[in-house]
N, C-alpha and C positions, 0 to 999 in steps of 0.2 A: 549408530544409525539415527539419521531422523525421525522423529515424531513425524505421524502426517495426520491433518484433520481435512474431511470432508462437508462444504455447506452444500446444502440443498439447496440450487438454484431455479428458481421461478424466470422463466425466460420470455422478456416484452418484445415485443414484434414491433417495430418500427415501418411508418412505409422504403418502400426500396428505395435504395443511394447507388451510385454507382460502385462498381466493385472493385477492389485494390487493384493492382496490379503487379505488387510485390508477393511473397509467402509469406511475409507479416510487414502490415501497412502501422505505422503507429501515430495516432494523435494525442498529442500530452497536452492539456488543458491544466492550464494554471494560472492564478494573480490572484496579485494582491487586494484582502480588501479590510474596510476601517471598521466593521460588524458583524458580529457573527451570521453564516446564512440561514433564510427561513426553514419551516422542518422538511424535510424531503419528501418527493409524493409517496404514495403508499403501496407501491413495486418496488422499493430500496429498503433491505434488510437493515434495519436499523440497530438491533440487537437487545432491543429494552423490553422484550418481552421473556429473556431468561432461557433456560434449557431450554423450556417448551417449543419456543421455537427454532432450535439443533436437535432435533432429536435424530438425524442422520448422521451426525457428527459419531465419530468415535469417541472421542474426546473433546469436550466444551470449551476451553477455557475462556472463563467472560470475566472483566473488571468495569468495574465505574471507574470514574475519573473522580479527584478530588471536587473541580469545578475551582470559578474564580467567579472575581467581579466581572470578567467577559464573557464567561459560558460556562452556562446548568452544570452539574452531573450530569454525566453521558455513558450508560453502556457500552462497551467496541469489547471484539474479538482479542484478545490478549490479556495480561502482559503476556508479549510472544520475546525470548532471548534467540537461540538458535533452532527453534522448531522449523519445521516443514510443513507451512497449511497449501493444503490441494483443495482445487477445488473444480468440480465436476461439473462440465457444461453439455447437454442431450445434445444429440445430433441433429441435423437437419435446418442448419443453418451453415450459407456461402459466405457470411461475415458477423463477426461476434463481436460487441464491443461492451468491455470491462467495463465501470468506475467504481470507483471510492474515493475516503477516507484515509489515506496512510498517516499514523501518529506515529510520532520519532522521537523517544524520551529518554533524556540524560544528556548522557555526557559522550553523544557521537565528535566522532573527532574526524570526521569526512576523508580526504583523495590522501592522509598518510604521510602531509609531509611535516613538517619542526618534528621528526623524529619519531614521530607518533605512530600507534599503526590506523591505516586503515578503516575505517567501517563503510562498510558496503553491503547492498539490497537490491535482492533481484527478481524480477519476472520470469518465466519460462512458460511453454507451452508444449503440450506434447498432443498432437493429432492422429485420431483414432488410434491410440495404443503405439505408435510411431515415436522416433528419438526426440528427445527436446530441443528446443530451440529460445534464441535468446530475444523474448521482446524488448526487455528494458533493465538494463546493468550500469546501476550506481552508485553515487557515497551520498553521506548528509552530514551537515555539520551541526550542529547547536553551539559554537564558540565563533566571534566576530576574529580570531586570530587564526582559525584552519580554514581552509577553503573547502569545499565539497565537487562531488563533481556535477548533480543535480544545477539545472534542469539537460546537463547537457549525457549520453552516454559517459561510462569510462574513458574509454578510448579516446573521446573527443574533446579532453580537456579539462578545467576546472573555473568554478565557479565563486563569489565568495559565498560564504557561507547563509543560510537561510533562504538563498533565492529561489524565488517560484512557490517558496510557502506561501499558505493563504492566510495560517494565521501562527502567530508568534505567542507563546505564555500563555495559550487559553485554556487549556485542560486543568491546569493547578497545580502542576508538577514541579518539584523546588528546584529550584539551581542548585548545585551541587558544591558551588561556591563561588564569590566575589569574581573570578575571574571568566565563569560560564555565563554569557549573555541571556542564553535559552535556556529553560527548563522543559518544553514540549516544544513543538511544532506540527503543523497542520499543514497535509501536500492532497490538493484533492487533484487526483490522477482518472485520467481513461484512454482507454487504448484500444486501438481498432484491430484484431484480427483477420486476414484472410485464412477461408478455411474451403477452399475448391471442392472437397470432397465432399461435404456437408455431412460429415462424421462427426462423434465425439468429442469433444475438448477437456485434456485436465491443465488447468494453469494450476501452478506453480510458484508461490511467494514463500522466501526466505533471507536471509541475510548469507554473503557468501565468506565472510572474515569471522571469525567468532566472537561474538559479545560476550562482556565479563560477566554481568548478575544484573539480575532484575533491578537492583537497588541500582546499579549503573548506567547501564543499557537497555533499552527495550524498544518492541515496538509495537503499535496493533493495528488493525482494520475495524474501517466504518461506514456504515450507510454506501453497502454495496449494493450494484445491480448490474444484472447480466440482458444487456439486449442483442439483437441478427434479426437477419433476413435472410 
């Protein structure tokens, strides 16, 4: 069975937007850019404050990044291999919208094909206690030779590899060897939920294909935040 960790979410009120019109509305927010971005406001769990600030958490687990010439050491949520982090959104909001930080380290070998398997990562959502449902199901690559399926769903095809990362070898993370392009990448994601009922939300982040080991594969979260109306 999966591990599951739970964050405490501090939830920011935006003025009202109009409201989806689907059961789950999704905006992916991505591109590329040539510097790292400035620090994030101070509603985004950033993670550099250590347990202290998980103490909701079942389980913590927190890593620094080694850092490079392109960017600090940085706290994030992981190394995550095949865990289950949940994460628990109050009620009383008609539309919830996610972001973060997704890091994707090693040796992802994206949509599976030169014979390779697989790695793939997924979103869910489960409202008020209700069955899951699929915000966002993908692969990632870190080799310019695999394709991924990012920014695009599974289902909807493939990608080359890297696209829609924000930033490429910034966290410090070594290639694995001559032939891996990537040693990290950087996917700052957000996603709009509709939630009619203005009930509960647990989303749901994990990997759907199994990772080999830390030293391999992994991946974490950063500088999340949970905003609705």
């Amino acid at each position: 069975m999966k591990a599951k960790y739970f964050l405490p979410v501090v939830a920011v009120f935006f003025a009202a937007c109009s409201e989806p019109t689907s059961p789950v509305d999704l905006d992916v927010a991505f591109g590329k850019h040539t510097t790292p971005p400035p620090p994030p406001p101070s509603n985004v769990e950033t993670f550099e404050n250590g347990i202290a600030s998980l103490t909701a958490w079942n389980i913590s687990p927190l890593t620094t990044s080694p850092g490079s010439s392109k960017m600090d050491p940085t706290s994030f949520l992981g190394r995550l291999l095949n865990e289950e982090v949940a994460l628990s959104v109050p009620g009383g909001m008609t539309s919830v919208t996610i972001s973060f930080d997704l890091y994707i380290i090693g040796t992802w070998d994206g949509a599976g094909q030169q014979g390779y398997g697989s790695d793939r990562w997924q979103i869910e959502v489960s409202r008020d206690g209700g069955p899951r449902e699929n915000v966002f199901h993908t692969s990632f690559s870190n080799q310019s030779t695999k394709p991924q399926n990012f920014p695009k769903q599974i289902t909807d095809g493939t990608s080359p590899a890297d696209k829609g990362a924000s930033f490429t070898n910034t966290l410090g993370y070594p290639k694995s060897s001559g032939k891996f392009d990537v040693g990290d990448a950087i996917y700052k994601l957000s996603y709009t939920i509709s939630n009619p009922g203005a009930g509960p939300l647990t989303l749901y982040f994990h990997s759907t294909t199994p990772l080999q080991d830390l030293s391999d594969e992994s991946w974490g979260l950063d500088n999340v935040s949970v905003s609705g109306n």
